[in-house]
N, C-alpha and C positions, 0 to 999 in steps of 0.2 A: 509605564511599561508598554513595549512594542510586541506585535504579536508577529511571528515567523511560523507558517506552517509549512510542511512539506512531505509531497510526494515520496515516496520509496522504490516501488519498481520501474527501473529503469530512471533515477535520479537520483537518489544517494546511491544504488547500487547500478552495477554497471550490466545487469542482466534481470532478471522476471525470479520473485520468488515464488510464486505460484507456477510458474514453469517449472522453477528447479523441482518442487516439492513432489511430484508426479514421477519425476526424473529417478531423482533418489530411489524412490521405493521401488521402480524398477532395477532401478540397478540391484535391491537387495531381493529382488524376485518375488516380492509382493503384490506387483502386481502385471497384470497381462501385460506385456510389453505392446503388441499390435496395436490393440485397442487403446490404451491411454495413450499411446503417443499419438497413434491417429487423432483422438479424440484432443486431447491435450492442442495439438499444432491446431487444428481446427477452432476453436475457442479461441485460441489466444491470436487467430488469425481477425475472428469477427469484432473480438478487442480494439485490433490496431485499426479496422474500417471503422470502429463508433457506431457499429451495431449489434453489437452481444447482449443476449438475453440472461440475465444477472438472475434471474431464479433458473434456468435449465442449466447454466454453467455452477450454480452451486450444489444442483442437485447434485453435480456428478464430481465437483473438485470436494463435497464434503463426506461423500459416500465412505472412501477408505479409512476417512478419522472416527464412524460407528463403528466400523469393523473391529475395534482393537483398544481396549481398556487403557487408562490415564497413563498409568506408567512404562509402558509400553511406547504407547507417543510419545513421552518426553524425551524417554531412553534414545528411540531414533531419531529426534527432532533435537539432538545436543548432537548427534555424528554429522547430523546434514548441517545443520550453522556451522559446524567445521568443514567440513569437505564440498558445500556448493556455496554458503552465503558468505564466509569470511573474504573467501579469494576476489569477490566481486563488490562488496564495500570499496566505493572510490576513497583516495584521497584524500580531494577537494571536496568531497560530499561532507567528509567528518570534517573538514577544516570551515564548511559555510556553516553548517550545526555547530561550531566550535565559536566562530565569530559570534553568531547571536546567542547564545550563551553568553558572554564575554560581554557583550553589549545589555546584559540585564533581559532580554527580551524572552516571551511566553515561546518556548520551543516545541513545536507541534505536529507529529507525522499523523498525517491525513491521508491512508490508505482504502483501496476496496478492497483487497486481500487481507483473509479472516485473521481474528487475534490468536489463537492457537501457534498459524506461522509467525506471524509478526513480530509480538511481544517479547519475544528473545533476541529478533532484531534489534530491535528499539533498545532492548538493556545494552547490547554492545554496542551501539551507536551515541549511548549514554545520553538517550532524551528520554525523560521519565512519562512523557503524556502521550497516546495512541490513543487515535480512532481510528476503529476498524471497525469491518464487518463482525459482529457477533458472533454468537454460537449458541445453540439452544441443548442444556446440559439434563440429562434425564433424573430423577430422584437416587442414585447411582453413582452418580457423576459423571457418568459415559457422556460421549458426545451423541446425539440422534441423527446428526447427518442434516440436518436443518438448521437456518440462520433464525437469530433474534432480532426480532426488530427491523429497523430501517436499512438495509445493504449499505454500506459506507463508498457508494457507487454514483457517478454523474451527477445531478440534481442531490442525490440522496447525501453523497457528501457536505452540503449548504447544510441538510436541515441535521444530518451526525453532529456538527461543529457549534449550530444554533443553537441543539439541544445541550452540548456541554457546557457552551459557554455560559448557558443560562442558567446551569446546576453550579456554577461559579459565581453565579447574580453579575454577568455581565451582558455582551453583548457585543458584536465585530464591528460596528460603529463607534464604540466605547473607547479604539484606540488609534492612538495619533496616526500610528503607523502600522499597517500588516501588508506580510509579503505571504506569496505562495508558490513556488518552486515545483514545478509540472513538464515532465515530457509529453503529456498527450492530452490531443484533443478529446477525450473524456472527459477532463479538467477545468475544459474552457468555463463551465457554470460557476465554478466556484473562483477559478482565475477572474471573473470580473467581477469579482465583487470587493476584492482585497486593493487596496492603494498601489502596492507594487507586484503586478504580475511577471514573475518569473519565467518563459520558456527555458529550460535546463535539456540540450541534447535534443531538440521535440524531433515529433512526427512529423511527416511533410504539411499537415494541413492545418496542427498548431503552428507552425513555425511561419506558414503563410497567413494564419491569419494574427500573429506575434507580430510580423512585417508590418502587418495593414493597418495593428490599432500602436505600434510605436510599443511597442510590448517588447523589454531587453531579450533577446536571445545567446545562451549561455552554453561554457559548456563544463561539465563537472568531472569527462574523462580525464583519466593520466595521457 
């Protein structure tokens, strides 16, 4: 068995679900429009340089999931996968998940963005496995507004993957073949460590440095 892992935002989908997610609740008036968008484009601006501080940006992307009990989230987390996430699932993203599938191989999203948003990605994308960012759940079941564990972020994505694989008694050296399918240079830690690194769509500075090491550059849009 071959291992395939891959990116989500902004690589199976053709937009940011942690963009959208902020979006959304604005639009239903949940939350302060000024401030999260300010804050929100802000963040997701230090993102795209590869300098975001992954504990101050979770402080504030998990803040509105304490506010507001399980069923409640889910309620509005089934309107937004309809009305922001469906429309922007590429194609070619379900058709490259489809081929490795098809090809027997370990199908694997490897995201920083929490499992809350995700995991109902993941089911309509029809890949059963996700690493993601955690979520630290109260005796309750509320969400606390804090992450579990290791951020599923940069470097921390190696050691999210290392720790799975080893709760499987494996290992990433264990297979003939693994790919990793990444727009951004975030990714590059965990891009070189896979057999076939993927750019899919990248940023200017993965995609220069995809150029420099012979690294396939892709693209997943329609």
């Amino acid at each position: 068995m071959n291992l395939a892992l891959f990116d989500l935002d902004n690589t199976l989908l053709a937009g940011d679900s942690d963009v959208e997610w902020p979006r959304f609740l604005i639009g239903k008036g949940l939350l302060d429009a000024e401030y999260y968008h300010r804050e929100n484009d802000r963040f997701y601006q230090q993102y795209r340089d590869g300098t975001l501080d992954i504990d101050a940006f979770l402080d504030f992307q998990l803040k509105p999931l304490a506010d507001r009990d399980r069923d409640e989230l889910d309620a509005l987390h089934a309107e937004y996968l309809d009305a922001h996430i469906k429309p922007i699932i590429t194609r070619l993203g379900r058709e490259r998940v489809a081929a490795h599938q098809a090809q027997g191989d370990l199908v694997v999203i490897v995201t920083a963005t929490n499992r809350f948003i995700t995991e109902p990605i993941a089911r309509e994308l029809g890949v059963e496995h996700l690493i993601a960012t955690e979520l630290e759940q109260g005796a309750d079941g509320r969400f606390t507004g804090r992450p579990s564990g290791t951020p599923s972020f940069k470097d921390g994505k190696i050691t999210r993957l290392d720790e799975w694989l080893a709760a499987r008694g494996s290992r990433l050296d264990a297979f003939d073949s693994s790919w990793f399918y990444s727009d951004s240079r975030n990714d590059i830690p965990l891009m070189s460590r896979v057999s076939h690194p993927v750019a899919v769509d990248p940023d200017d500075f993965l995609r220069a440095h995809a150029e420099a090491h012979d690294w396939p550059v892709i693209s997943l849009r329609d």
